[in-house]
PAFIPA-482528 format. One record per atom (N, C-alpha, C, O, CB): residue in three letters; y, x negated, z negated. Coordinates in steps of 0.2 Angstrom, whole numbers, padded with zeros to 4 digits, always signed. Each point is the difference from the previous one (the first is absolute). Glycine has a CB too. Layout:
<rs>
ALAYXZ ...
</rs>
This chain:
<rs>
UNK-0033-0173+0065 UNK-0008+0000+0000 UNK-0002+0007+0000 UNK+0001+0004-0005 UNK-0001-0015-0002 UNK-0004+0013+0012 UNK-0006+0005-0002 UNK-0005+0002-0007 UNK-0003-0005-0002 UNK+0004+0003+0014 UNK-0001+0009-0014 UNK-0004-0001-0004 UNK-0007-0003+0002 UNK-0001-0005-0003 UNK+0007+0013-0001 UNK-0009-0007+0008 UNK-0006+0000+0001 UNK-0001-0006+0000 UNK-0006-0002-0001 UNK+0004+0012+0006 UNK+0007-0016-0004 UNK+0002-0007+0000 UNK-0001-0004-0007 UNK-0003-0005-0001 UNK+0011+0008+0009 UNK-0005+0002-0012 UNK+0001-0002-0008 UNK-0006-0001-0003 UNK-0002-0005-0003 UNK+0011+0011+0002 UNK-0012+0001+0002 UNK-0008+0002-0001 UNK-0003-0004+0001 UNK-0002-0003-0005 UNK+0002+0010+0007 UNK-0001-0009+0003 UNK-0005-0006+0004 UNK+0000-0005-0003 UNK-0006-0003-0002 UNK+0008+0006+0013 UNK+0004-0008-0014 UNK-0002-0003-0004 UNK-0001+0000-0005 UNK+0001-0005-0003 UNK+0002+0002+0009 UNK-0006+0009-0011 UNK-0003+0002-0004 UNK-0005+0000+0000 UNK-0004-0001-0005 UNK+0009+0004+0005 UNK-0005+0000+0006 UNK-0009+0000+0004 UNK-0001-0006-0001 UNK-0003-0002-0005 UNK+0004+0010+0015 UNK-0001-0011-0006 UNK-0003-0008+0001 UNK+0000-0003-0006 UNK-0006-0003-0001 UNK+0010+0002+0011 UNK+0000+0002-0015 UNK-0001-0005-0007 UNK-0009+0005-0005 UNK-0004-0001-0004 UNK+0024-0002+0004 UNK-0018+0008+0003 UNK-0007+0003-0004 UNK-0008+0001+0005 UNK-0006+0002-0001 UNK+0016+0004-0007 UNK-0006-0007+0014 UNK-0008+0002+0005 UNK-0006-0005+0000 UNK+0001-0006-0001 UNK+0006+0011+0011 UNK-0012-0003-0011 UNK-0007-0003-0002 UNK-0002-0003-0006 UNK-0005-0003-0002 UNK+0006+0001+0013 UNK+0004+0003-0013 UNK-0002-0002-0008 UNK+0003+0001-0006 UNK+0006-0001+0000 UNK-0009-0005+0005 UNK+0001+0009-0010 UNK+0005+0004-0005 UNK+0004-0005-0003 UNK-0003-0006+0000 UNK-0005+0015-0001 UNK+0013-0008-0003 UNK+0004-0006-0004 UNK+0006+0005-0003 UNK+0002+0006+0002 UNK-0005-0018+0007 UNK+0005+0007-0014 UNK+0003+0004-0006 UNK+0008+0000+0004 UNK+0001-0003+0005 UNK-0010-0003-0019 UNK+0013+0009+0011 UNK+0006+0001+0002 UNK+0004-0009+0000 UNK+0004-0001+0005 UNK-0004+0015-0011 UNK-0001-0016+0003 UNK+0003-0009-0001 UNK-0003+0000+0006 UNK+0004+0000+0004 UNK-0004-0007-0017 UNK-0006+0007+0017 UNK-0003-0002+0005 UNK+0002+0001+0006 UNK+0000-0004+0004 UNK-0006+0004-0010 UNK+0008+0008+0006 UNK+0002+0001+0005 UNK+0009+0000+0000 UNK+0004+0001+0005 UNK-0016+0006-0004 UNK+0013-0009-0006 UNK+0007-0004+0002 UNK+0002-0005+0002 UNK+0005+0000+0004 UNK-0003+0004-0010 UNK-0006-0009+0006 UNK-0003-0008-0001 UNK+0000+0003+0009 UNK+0006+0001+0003 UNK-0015-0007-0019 UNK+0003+0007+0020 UNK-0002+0002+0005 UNK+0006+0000+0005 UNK+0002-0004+0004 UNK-0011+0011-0010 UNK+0012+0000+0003 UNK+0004+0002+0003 UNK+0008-0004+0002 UNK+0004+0001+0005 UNK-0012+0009-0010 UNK+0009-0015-0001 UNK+0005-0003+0002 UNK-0001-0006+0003 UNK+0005-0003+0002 UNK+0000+0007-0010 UNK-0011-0005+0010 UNK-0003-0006+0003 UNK+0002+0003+0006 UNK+0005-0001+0004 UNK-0016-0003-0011 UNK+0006+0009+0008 UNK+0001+0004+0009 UNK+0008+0000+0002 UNK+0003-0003+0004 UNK-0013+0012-0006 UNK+0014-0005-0002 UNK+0007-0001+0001 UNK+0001-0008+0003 UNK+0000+0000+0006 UNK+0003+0009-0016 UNK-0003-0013+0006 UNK+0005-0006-0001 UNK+0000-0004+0008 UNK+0004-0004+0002 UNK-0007+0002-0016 UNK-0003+0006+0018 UNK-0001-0004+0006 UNK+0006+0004+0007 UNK+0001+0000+0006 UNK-0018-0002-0013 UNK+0019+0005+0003 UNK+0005+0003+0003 UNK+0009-0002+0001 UNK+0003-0003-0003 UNK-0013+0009-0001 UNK+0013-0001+0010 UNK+0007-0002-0003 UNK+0002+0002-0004 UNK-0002+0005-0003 UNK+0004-0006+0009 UNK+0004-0004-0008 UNK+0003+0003-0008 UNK+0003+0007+0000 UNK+0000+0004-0005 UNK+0003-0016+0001 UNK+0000+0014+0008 UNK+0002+0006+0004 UNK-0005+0008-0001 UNK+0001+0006-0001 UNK+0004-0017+0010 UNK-0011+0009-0009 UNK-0007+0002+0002 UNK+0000+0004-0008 UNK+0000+0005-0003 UNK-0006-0016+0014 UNK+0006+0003-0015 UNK-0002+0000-0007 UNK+0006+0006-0003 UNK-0003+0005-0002 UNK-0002-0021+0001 UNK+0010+0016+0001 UNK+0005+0001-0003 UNK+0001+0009+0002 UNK+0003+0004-0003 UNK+0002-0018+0003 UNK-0009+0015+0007 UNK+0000+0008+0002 UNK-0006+0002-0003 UNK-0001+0006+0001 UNK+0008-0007+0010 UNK-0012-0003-0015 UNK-0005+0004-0004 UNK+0002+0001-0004 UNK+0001+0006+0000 UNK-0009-0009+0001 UNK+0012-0003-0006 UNK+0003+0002-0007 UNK+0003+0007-0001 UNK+0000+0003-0005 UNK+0003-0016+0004 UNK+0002+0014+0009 UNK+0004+0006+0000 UNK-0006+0005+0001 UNK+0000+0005-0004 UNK+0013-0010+0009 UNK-0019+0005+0000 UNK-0004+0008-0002 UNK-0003-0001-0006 UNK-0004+0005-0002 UNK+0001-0002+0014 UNK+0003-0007-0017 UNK-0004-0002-0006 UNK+0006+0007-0004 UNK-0001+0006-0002 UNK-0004-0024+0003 UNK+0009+0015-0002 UNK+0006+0005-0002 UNK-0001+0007+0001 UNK+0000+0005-0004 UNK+0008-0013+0007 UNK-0009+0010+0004 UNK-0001+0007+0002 UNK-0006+0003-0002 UNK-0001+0006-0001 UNK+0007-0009+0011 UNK-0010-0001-0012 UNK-0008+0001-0004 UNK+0002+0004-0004 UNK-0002+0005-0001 UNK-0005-0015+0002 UNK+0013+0004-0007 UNK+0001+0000-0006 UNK+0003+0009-0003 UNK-0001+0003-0004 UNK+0003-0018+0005 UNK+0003+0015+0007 UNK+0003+0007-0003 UNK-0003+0004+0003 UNK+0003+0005-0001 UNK+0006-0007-0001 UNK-0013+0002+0005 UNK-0003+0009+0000 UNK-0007+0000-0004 UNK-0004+0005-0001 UNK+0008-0002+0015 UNK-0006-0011-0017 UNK-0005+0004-0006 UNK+0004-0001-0005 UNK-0002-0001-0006 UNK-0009-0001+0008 UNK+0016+0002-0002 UNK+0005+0001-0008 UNK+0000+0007-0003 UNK+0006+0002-0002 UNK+0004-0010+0006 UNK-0013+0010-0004 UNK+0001+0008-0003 UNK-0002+0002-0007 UNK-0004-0003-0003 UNK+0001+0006+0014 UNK+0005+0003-0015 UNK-0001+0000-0006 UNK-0006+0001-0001 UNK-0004-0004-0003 UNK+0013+0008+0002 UNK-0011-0001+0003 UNK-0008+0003-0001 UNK-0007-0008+0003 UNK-0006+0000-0003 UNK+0012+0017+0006 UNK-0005-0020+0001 UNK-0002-0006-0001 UNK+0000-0005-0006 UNK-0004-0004-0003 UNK+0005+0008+0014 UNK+0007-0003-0012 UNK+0002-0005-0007 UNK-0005+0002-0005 UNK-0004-0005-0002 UNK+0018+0006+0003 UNK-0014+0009-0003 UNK-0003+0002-0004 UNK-0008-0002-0001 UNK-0002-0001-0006 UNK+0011+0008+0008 UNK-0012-0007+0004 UNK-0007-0003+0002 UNK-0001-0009-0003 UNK-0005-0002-0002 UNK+0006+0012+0013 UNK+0003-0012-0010 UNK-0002-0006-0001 UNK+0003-0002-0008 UNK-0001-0006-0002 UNK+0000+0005+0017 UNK+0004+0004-0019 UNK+0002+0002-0005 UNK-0006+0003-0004 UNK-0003-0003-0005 UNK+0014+0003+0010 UNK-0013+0004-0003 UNK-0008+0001-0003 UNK-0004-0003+0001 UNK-0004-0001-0005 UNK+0005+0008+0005 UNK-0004-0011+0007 UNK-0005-0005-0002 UNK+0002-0007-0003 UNK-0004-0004-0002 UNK-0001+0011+0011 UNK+0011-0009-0009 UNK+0002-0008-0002 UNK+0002+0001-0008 UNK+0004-0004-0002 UNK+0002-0002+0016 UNK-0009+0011-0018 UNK+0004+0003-0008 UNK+0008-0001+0001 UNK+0003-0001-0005 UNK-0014-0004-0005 UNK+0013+0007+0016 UNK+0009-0003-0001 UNK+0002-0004+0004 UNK-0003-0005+0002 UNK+0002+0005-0012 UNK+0008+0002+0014 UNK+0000-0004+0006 UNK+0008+0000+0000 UNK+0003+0006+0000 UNK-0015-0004+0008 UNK+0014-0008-0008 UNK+0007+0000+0000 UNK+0003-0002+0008 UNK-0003-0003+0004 UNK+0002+0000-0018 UNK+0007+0004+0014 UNK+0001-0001+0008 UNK-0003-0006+0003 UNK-0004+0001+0005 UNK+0016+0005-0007 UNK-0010-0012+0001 UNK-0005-0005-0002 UNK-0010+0001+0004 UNK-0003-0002+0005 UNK+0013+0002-0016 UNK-0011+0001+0005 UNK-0006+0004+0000 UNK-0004+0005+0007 UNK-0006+0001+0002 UNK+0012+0000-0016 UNK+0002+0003+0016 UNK-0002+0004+0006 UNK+0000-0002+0004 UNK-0004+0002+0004 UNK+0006+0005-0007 UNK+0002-0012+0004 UNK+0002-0005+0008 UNK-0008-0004+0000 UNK-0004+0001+0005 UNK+0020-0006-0006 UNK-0018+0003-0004 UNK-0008-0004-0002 UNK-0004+0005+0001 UNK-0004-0001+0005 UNK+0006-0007-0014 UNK-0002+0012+0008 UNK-0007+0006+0003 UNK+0000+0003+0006 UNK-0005+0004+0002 UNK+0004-0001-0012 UNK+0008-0005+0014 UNK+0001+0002+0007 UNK-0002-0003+0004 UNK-0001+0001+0006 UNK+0009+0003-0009 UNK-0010-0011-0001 UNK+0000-0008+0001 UNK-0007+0002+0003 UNK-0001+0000+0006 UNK+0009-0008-0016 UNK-0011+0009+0005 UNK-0006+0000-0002 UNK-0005+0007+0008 UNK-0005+0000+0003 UNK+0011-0005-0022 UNK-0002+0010+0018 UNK-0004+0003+0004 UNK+0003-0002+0008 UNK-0003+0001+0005 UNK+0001+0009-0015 UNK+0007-0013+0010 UNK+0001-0003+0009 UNK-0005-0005+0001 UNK-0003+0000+0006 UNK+0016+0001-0005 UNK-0016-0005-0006 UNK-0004-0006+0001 UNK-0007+0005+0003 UNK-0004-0003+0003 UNK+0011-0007-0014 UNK-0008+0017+0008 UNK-0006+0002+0003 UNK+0000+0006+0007 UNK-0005+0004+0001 UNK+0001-0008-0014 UNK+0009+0002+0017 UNK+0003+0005+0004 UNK+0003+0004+0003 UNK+0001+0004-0005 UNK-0005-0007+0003 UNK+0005+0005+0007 UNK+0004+0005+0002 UNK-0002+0006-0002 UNK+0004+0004-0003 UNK-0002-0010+0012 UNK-0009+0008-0007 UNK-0003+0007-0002 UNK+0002+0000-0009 UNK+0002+0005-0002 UNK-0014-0004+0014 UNK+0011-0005-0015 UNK+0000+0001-0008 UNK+0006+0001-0001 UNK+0001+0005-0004 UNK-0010-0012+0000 UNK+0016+0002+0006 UNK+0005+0004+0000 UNK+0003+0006+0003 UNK+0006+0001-0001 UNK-0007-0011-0003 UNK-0001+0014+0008 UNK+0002+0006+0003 UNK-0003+0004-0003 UNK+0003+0005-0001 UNK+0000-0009+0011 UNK-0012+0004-0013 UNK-0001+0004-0002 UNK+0003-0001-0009 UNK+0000+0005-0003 UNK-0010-0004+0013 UNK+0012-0005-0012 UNK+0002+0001-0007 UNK+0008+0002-0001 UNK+0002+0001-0005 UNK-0010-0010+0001 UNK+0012+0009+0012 UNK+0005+0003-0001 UNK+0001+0008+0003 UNK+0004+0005-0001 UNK-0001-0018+0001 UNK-0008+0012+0002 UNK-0002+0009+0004 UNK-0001+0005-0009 UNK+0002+0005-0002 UNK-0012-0010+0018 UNK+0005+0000-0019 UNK-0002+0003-0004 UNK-0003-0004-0008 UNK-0006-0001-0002 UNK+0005+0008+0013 UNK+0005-0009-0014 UNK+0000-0004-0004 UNK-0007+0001-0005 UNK-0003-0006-0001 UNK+0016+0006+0002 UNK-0016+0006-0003 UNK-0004+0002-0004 UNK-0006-0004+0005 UNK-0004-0004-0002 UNK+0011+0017-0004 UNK-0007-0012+0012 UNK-0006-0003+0002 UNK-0002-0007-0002 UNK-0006-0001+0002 UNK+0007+0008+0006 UNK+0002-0011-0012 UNK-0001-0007-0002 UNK-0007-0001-0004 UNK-0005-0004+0001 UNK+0018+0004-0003 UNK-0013+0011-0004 UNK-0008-0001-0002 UNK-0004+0002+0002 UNK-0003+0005-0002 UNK+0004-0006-0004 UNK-0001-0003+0014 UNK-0007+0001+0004 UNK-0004-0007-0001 UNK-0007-0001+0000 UNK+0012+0009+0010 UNK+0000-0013-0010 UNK+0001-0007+0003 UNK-0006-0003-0007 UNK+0001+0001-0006 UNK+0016-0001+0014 UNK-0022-0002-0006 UNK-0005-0003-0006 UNK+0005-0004-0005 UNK+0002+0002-0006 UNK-0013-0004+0014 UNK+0012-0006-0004 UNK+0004-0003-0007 UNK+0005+0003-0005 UNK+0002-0003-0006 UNK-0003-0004+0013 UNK+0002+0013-0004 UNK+0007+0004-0005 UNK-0005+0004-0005 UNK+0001+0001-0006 UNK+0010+0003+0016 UNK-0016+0000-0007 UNK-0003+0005-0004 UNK-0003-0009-0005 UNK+0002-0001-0006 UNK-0007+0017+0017 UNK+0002-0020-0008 UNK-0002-0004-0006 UNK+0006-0004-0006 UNK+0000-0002-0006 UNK-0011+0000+0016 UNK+0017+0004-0007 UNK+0005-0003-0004 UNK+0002+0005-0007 UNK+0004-0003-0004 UNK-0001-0003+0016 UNK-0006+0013-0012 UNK-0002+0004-0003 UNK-0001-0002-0006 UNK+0003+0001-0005 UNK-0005+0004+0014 UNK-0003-0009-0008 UNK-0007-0003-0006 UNK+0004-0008-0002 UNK+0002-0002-0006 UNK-0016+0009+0013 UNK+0015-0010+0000 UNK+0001-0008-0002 UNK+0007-0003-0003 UNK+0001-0005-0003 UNK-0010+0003+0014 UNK+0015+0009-0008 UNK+0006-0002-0001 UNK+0003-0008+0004 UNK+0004-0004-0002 UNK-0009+0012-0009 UNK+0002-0008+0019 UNK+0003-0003+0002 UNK+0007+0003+0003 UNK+0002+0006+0000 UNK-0013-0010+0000 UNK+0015+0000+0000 UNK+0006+0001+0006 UNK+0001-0003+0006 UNK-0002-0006+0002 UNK+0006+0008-0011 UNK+0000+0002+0013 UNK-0001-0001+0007 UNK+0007-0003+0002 UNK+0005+0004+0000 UNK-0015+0008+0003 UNK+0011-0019-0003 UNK+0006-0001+0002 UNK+0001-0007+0006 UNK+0001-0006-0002 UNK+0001+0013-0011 UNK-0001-0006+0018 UNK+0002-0006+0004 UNK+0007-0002+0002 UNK+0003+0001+0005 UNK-0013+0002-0002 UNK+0012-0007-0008 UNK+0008-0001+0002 UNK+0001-0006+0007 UNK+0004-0001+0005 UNK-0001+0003-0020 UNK-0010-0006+0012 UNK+0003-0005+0010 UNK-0001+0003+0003 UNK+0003-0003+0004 UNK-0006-0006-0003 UNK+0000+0015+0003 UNK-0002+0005+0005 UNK+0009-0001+0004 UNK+0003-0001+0005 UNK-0015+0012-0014 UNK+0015-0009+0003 UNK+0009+0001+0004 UNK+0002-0005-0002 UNK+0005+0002-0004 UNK-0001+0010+0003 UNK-0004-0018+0002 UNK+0002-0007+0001 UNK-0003-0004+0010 UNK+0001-0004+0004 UNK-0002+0005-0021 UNK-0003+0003+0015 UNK-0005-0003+0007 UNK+0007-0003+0008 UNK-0001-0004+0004 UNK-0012+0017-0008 UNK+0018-0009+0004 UNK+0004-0001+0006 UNK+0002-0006-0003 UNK-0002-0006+0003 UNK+0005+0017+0002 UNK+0001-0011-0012 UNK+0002-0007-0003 UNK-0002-0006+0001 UNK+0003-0005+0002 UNK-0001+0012-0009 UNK-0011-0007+0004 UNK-0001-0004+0000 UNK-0003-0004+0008 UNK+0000-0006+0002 UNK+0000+0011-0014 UNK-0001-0001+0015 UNK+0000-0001+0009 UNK+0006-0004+0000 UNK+0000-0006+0000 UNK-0004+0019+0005 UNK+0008-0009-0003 UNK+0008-0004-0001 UNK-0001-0007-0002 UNK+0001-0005+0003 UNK+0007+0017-0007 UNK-0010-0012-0002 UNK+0001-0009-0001 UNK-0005-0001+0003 UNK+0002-0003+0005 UNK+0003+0001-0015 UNK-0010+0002+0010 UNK-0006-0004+0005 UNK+0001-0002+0006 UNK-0003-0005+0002 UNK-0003+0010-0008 UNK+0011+0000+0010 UNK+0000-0001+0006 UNK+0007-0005+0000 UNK+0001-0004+0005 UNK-0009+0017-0001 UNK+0012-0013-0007 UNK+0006-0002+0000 UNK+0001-0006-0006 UNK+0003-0005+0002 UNK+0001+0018+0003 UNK-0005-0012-0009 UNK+0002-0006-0006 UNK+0007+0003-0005 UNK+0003-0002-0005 UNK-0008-0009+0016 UNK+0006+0015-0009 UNK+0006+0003-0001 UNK-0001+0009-0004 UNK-0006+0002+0002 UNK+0012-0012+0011 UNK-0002+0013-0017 UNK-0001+0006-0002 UNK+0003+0004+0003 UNK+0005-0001+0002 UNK-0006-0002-0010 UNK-0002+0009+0010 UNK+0002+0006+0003 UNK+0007+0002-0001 UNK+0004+0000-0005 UNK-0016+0003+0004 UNK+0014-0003+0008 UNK+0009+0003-0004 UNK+0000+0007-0003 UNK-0002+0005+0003 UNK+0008-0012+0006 UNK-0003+0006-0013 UNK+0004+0006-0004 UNK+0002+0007+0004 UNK+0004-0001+0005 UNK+0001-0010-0013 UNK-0007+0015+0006 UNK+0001+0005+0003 UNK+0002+0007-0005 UNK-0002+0000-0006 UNK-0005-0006+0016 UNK+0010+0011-0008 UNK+0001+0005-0004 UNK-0006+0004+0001 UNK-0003+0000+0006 UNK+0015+0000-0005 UNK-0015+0004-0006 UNK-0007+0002+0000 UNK+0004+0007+0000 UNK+0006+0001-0002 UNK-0017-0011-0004 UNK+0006+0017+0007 UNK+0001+0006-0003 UNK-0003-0001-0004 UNK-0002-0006-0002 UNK+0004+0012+0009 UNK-0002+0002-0012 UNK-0001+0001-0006 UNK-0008+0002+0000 UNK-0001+0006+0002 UNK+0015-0001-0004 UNK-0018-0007+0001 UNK-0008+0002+0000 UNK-0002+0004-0005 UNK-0007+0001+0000 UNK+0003-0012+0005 UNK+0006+0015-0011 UNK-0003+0005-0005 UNK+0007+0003+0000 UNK+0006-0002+0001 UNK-0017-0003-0008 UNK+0007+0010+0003 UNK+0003+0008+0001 UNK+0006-0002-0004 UNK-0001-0006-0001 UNK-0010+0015+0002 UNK+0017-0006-0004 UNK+0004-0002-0006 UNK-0003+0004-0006 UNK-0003+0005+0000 UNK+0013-0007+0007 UNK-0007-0001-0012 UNK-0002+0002-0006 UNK+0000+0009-0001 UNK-0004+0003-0003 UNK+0009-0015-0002 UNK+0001+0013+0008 UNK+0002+0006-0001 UNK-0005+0006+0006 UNK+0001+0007+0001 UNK+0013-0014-0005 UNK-0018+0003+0007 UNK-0005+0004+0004 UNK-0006-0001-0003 UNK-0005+0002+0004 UNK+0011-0003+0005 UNK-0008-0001-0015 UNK-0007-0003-0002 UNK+0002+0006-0006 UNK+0006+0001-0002 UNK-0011-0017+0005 UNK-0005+0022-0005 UNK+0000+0003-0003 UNK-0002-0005-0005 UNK+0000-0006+0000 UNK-0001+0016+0006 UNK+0000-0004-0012 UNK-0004-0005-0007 UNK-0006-0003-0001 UNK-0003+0002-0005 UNK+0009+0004+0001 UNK-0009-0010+0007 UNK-0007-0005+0003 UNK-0004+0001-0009 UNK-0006-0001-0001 UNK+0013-0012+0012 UNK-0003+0016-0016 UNK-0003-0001-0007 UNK-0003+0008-0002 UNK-0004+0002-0004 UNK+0013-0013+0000 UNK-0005+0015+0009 UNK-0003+0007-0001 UNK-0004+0003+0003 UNK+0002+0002+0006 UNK+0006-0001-0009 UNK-0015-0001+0000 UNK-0009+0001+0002 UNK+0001+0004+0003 UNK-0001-0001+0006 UNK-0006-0001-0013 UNK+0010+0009+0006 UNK-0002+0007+0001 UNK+0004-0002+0010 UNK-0004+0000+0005 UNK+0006+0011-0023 UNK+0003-0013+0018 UNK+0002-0002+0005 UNK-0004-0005+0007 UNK-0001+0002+0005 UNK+0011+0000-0014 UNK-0012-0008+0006 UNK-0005-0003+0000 UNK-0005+0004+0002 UNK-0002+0000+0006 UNK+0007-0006-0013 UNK-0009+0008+0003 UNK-0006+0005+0004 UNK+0003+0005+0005 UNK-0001+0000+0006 UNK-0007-0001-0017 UNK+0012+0007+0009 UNK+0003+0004+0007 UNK+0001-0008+0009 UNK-0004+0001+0005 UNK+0015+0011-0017 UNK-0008-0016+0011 UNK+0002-0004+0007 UNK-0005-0003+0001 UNK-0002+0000+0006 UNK+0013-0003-0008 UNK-0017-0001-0003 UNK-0004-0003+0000 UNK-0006+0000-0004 UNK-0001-0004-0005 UNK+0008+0000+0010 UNK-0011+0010-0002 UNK-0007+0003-0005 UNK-0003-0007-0001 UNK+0000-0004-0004 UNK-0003+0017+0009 UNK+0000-0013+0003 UNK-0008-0004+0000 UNK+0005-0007-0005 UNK-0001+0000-0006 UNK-0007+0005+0023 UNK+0010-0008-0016 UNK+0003-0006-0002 UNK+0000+0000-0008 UNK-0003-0003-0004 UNK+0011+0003+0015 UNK-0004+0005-0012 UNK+0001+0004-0007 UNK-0008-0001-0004 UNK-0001-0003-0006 UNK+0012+0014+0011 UNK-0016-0006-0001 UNK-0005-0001-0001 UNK-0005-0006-0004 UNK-0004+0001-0005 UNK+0008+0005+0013 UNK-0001-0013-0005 UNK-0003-0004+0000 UNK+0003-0005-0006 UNK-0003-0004-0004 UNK+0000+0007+0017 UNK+0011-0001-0014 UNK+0003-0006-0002 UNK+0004+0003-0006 UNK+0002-0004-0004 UNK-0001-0003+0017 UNK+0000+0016-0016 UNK+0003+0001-0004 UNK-0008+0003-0004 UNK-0005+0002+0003 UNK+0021-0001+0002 UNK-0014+0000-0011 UNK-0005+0002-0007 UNK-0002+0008+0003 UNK+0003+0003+0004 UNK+0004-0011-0016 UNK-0011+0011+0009 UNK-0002+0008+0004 UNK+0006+0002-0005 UNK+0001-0004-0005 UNK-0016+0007+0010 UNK+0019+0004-0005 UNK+0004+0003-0004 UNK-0005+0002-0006 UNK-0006+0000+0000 UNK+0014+0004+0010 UNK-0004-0003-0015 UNK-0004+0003-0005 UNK-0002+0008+0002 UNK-0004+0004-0004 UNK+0010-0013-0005 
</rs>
């Protein structure tokens, strides 16, 4: 599958009308399912390729500051969550993580304490798969989609924290004394 393939049905699950991440999962596995299973199962594999090149520390870190805390878990769900709003939001949050506080709902998550997480976002091929099939996607060996432990700085140390990610830092840790 081409990227620009993958996209597209991303595209289509959100064009002309805005809708929450469940929505554009919902959408998108719809569009899928109308597909071969073949078809379905070479998303799931660029779904993966998504996963690991926004797997990075400093995104982790980002989304660790806006969600109060993100556990691996946690990060697949906010990876979830920014594929559900695009290509450009994820290239720009992997180009540069800190730009996240540009993004309004984050700057208001500041105040409201929302969290940004879409875990059906990376189910979407799955559930395609059954829809189109009746049957569960086969089992496949995935790569590794986040960084190892041993490659993640300390997400609890501000002074660090603000050097990788001011604007963010700005928004989401206390001003220093």
């Amino acid at each position: 599958m081409r990227t620009d393939d993958f996209w597209a049905v991303i595209g289509r699950a959100t064009a002309d009308r805005p809708a929450s991440p469940a929505e554009v999962a919902k959408r998108a596995a719809a569009d899928l399912a109308t597909r071969d299973p073949e078809e379905i199962v070479a998303w799931g594999r660029h779904l993966d390729k998504v996963m690991v090149a926004s797997g990075t520390a400093d995104l982790w870190a980002a989304a660790y500051l806006i969600n109060g805390g993100c556990d691996d878990e946690g990060f697949d769900s906010f990876r979830g969550w920014l594929i559900a709003h695009g290509r450009d939001a994820v290239a720009r949050s992997v180009k540069t993580p800190d730009s996240l506080a540009m993004v309004q709902v984050i700057k208001n998550a500041a105040d409201t304490g929302a969290v940004f997480e879409a875990e059906e976002v990376l189910h979407i091929a799955a559930d395609a798969y059954t829809q189109a099939t009746g049957q569960e996607m086969p089992a496949e060996d995935r790569p590794a989609t986040r960084p190892d432990a041993g490659d993640l700085w300390d997400f609890d140390n501000e002074e660090e924290m603000q050097r990788r990610l001011p604007k963010l830092s700005a928004l989401f840790l206390a001003p220093p004394d």
